[in-house]
C-alpha positions in Angstrom: -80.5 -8.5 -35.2 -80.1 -12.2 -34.1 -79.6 -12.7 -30.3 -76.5 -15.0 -31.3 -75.2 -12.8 -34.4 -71.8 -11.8 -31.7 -70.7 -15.7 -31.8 -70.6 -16.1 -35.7 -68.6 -12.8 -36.2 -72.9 -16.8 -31.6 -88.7 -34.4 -33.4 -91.5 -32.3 -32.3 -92.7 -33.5 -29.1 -94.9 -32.9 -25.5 -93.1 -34.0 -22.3 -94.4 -34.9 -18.8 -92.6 -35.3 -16.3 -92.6 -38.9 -14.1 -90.5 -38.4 -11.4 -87.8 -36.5 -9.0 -85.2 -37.4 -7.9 -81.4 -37.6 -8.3 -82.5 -38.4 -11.8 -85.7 -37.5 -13.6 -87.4 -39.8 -16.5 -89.3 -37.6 -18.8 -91.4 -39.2 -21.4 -91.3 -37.7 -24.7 -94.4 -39.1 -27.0 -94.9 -38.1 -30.5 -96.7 -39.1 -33.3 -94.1 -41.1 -35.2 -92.1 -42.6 -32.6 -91.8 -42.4 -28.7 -88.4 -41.4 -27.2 -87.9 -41.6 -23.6 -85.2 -39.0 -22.0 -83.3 -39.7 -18.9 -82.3 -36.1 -16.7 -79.9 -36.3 -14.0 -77.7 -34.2 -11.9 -74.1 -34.6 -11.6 -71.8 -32.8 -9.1 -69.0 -30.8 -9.8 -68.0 -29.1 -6.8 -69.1 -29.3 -3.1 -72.3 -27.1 -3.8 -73.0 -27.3 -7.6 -74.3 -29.7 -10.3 -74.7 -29.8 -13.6 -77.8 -30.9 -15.7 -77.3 -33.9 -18.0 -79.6 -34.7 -20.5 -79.5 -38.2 -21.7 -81.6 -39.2 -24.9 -81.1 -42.9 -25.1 -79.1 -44.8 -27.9 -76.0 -47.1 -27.0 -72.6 -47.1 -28.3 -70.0 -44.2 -28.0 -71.2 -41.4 -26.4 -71.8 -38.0 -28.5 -72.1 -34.7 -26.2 -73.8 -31.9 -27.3 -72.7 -28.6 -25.8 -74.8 -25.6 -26.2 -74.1 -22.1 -27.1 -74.4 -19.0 -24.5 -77.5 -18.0 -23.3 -78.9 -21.7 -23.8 -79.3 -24.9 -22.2 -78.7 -28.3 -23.2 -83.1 -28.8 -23.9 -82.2 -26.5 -27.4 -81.1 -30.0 -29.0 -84.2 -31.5 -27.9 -85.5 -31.5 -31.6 -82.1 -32.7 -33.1 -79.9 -34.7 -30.6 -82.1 -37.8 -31.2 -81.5 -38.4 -34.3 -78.2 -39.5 -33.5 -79.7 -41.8 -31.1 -80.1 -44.6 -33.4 -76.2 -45.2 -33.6 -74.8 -43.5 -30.8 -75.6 -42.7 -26.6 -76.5 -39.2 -27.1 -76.2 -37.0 -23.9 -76.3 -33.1 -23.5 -74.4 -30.6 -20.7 -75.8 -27.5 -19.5 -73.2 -25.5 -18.2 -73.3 -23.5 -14.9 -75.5 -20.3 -14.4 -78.1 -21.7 -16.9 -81.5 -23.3 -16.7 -81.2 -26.7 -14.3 -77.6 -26.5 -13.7 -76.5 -24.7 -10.4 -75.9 -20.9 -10.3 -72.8 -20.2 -8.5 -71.1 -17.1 -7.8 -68.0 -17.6 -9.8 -66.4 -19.8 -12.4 -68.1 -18.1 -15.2 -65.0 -18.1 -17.6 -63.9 -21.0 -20.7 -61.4 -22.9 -19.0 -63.3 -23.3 -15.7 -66.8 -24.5 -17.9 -64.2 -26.7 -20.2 -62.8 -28.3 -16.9 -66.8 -28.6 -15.9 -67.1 -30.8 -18.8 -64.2 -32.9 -17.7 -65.2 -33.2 -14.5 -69.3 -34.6 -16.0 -66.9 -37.0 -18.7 -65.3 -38.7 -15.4 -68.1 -38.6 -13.0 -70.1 -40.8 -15.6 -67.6 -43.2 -16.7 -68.5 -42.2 -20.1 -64.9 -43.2 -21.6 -63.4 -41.3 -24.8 -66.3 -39.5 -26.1 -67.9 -37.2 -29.2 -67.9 -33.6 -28.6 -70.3 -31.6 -30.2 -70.5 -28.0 -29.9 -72.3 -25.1 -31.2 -71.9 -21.2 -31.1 -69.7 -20.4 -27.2 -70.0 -24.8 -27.0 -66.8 -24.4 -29.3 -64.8 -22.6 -27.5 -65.3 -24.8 -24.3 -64.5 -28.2 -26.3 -61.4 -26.6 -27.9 -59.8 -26.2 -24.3 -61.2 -30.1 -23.7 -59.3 -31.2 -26.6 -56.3 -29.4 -25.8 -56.2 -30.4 -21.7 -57.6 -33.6 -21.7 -56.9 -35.3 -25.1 -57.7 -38.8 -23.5 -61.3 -37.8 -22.9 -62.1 -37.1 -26.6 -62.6 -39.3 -29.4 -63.8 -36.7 -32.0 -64.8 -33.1 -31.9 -67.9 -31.5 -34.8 -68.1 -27.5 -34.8 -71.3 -26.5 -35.3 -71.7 -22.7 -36.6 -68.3 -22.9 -33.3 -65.1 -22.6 -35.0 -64.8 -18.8 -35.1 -61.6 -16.6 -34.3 -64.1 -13.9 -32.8 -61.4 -11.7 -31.1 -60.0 -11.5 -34.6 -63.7 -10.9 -36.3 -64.7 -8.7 -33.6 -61.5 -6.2 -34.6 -61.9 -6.9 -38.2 -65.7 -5.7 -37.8 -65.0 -2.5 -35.8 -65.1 -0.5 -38.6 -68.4 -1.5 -39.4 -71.6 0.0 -37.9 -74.7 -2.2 -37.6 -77.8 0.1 -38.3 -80.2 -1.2 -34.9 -83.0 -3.4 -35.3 -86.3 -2.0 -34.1 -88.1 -5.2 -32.4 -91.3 -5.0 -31.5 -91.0 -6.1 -27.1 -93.1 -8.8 -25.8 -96.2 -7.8 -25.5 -98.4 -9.4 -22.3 -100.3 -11.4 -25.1 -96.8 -13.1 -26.2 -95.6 -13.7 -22.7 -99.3 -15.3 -21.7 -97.5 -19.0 -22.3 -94.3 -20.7 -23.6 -95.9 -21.6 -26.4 -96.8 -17.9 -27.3 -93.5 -16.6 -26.6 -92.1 -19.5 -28.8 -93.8 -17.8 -31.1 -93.1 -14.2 -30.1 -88.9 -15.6 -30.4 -89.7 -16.8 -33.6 -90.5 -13.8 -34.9 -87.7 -11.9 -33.8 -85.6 -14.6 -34.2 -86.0 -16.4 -37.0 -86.0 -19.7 -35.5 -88.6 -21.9 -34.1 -86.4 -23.4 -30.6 -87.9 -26.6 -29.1 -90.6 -25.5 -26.8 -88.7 -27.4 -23.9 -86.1 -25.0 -24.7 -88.1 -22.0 -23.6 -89.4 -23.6 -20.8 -85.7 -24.0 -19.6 -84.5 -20.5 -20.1 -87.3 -18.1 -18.1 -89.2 -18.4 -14.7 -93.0 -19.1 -15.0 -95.8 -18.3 -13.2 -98.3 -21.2 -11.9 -100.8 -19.9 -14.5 -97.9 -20.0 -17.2 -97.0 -17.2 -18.1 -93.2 -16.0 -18.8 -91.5 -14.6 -15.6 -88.0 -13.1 -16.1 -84.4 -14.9 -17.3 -83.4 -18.0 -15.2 -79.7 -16.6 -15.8 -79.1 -12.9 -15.3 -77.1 -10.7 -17.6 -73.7 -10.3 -15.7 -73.3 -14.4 -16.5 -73.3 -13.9 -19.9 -71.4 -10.9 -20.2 -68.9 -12.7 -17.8 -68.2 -15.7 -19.8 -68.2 -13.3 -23.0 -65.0 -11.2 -21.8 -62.9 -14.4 -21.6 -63.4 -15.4 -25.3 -60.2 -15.5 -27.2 -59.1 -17.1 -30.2 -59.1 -20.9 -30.6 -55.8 -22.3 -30.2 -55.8 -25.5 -32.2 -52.3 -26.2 -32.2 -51.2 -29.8 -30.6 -54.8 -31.2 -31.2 -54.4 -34.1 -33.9 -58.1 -35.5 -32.4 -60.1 -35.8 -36.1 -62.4 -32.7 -35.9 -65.5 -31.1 -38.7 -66.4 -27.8 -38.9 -69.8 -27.0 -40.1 -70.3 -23.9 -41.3 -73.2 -21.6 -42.5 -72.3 -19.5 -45.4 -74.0 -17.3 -47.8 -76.9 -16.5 -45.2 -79.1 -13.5 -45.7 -78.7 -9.8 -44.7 -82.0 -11.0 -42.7 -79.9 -13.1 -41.0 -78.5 -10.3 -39.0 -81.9 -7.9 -39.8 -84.6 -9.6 -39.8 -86.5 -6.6 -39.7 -84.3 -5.8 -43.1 -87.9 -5.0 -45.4 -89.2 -2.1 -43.1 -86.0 0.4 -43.3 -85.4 3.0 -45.7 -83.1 2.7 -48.2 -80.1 4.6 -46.2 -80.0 2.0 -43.5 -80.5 -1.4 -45.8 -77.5 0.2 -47.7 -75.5 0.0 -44.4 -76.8 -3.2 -43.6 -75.5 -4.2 -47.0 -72.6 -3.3 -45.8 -72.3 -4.8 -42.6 -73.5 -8.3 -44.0 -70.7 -8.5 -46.6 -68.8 -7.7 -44.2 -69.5 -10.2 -41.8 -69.3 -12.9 -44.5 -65.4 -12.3 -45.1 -65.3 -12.2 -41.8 -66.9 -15.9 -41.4 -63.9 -16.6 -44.3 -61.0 -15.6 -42.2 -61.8 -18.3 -39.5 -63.0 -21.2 -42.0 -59.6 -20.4 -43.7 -57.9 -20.6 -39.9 -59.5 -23.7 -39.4 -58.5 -25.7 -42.5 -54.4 -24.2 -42.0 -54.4 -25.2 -38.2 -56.5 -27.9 -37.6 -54.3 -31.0 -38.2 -57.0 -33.5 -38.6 -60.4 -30.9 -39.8 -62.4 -31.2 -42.4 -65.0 -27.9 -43.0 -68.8 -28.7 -44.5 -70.2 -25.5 -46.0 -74.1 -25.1 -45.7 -74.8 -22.4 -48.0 -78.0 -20.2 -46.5 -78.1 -21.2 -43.4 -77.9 -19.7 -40.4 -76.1 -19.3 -36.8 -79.0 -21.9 -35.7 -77.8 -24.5 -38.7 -79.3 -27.6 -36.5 -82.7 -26.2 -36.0 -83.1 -24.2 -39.6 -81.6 -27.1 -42.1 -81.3 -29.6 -39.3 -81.2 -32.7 -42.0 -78.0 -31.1 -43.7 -76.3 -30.7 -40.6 -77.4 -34.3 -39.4 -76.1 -35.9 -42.6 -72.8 -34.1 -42.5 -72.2 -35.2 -38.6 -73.4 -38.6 -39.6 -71.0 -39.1 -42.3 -68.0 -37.6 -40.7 -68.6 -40.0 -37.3 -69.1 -43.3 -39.8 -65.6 -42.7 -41.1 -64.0 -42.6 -38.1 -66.3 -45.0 -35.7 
């Protein structure tokens, strides 16, 4: 079962690294084109910071936000090709790869306020949000605190009423998916345990991405999680339905609909019958479930407009990245 299923119901390249400082300039060089990508720190408290990941591109700012359990290195792949028209930058919130660990704060209003806080440090003026999966949530409270900060705000796979899905889903069991673990073969390098995630996965993340998320040892392989399990289940029990009331700030859903039962079980083939009848079950399921918060959307956000991507998945900007590109791009040309 996907890693992210909970926040539905959740340019290939090489990189070395030039210097350290307060900011970092990674080079990024691939066959087609060469990107360079500015990292820096910015403070948001006395003892924390907050990595910023800046790929290039001039005129109004677009921020991606990630969803939980990633960093802001999971756009790597997709966030430039906004670049072209846009300054494309990327947050990582607290408690997650770069970004400082504290001891509290791990709740939505305190990581929307973190946002703020990175918006006014760098001068960056009204800006694009762009969130996806638990990134909705925060940018919903940003829209709704701090209107002035926000030019436009693009949901992707992030518009969800969960608390309501989450009930509406109780009565449901999920049959568990029986994942092969890691073996030491597929933690021997990131580039193997991209592969091991794949598979278990269904989606290819930017290998930067892994890097980002898990300790390594100096002969590569995978140590343990940079973030330990109490931060996300933290930040998960103060999820609550979106409020979209008294935001008129243009906003676009993007949704995935009509995704496989592999989707959630990806291991779907190797059950008997009895159990991929349940998962049947559970599936269409969760797809009415997807429809009460697409239909909450359109009745409550003043200025939204919903794109459907029919068979994609929770990861929409890595598994049909071009559909989900061209549906940002068009909504932004309207309105910029």
């Amino acid at each position: 079962m996907h890693t992210d299923t909970y926040f539905r119901s959740e340019y290939r390249f090489c990189g070395y690294c030039l210097c350290a400082v307060l900011t970092l300039l990674v080079a990024w060089e691939c066959t087609t084109k060469r990107l360079v990508t500015t990292v820096r720190y910015v403070g948001i408290d006395s003892v924390s910071r907050l990595e910023v990941i800046d790929w290039g591109g001039s005129g109004v700012p677009v921020i991606f936000l990630a969803g939980l359990g990633h960093t802001a290195h999971v756009f790597d792949e997709f966030a430039p090709g906004l670049a072209d028209t846009y300054h494309v930058l990327g947050i990582t919130r607290r408690g997650f790869g770069a970004s400082s660990q504290p001891d509290t704060g791990y709740n939505i209003p305190t990581l929307a306020d973190d946002i703020r806080i990175v918006l006014d440090s760098l001068r960056l003026g009204p800006v694009v949000l762009i969130g996806h999966s638990l990134g909705g949530d925060e940018m919903t409270l940003v829209a709704r605190n701090y209107p002035q900060t926000v030019r436009a705000l693009v949901y992707i796979e992030a518009a969800y009423n969960r608390v309501v899905a989450q009930k509406f889903m109780a009565e449901y069991t999920a049959p568990q998916s029986e994942l092969p673990p890691p073996t030491p073969a597929d933690t021997k390098s990131a580039e193997a345990y991209r592969a091991y995630y794949a598979k278990v996965n269904g989606v290819v993340m930017p290998l930067s991405e892994i890097k980002a998320l898990y300790y390594w040892t100096p002969d590569g392989r995978r140590g343990s999680s940079i973030t330990p399990s109490w931060i996300h289940s933290t930040i998960s029990e103060t999820i609550r339905d979106p409020d979209y009331s008294n935001i008129s700030i243009p906003a676009l859903a993007i949704y995935a609909t009509q995704y496989p039962v592999t989707e959630l079980f990806i291991d779907y083939a190797t059950h008997d019958s009895a159990a991929q009848l349940a998962m049947r079950r559970y599936h269409e399921a969760s797809l009415r479930a997807d429809k009460l918060s697409r239909d909450y959307f359109r009745a409550r956000m003043l200025n939204g407009r919903v794109v459907e991507i029919s068979g994609a998945g929770h990861s929409a900007y890595i598994t049909h990245a071009q559909e989900t590109l061209a549906a940002i791009r068009a909504f932004l040309a309207e309105l910029l």
